[in-house]
C-alpha positions in Angstrom: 298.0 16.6 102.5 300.3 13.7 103.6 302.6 12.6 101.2 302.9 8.8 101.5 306.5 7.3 101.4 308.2 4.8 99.2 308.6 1.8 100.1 311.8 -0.2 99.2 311.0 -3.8 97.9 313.6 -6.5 98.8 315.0 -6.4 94.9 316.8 -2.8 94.8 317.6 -2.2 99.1 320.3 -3.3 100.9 323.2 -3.7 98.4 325.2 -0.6 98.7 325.1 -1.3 102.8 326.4 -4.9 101.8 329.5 -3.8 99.9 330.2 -1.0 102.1 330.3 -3.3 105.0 332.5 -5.7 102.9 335.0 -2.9 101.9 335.1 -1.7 105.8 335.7 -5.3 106.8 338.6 -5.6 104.2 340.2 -2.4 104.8 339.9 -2.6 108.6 342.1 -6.1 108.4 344.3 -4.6 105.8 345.3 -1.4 108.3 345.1 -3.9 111.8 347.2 -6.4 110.8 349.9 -3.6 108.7 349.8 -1.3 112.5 352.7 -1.8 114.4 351.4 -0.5 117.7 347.9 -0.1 119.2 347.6 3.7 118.8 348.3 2.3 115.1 345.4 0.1 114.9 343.0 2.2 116.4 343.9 4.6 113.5 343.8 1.8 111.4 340.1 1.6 112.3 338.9 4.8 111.9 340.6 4.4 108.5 338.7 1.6 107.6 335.4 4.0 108.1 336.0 6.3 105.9 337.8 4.0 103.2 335.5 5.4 100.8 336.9 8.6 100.9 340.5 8.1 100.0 339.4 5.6 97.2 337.5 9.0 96.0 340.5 11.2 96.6 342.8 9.0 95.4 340.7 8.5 92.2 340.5 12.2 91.5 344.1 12.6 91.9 344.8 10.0 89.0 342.3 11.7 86.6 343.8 15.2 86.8 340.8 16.5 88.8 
């Protein structure tokens, strides 16, 4: 049997890519312009990748977890 796939409709795709992409584009100015060398802004950048991450982490250290 083939199982058919679900198709995503234009009116529930697409939005967590479009704040993701915001929050990357936030956070990689915050840690660019705050570096105070180039080694520090390439770290900056990878950073800004996993910003998601550290808002986690930091969010389960303020609730005790």
């Amino acid at each position: 049997m083939v199982k058919k796939m679900k198709k995503c409709n234009m009116e529930n795709c697409g939005t967590g890519g479009c704040a993701y992409f915001l929050g990357f584009l936030g956070a990689a100015i915050y840690y660019i312009s705050t570096s105070t060398g180039f080694w520090n802004g390439v770290l900056g950048f990878l950073k800004a990748i996993v910003w998601p991450l550290f808002l986690v982490l930091e969010m389960l250290k303020y609730l005790g977890a």
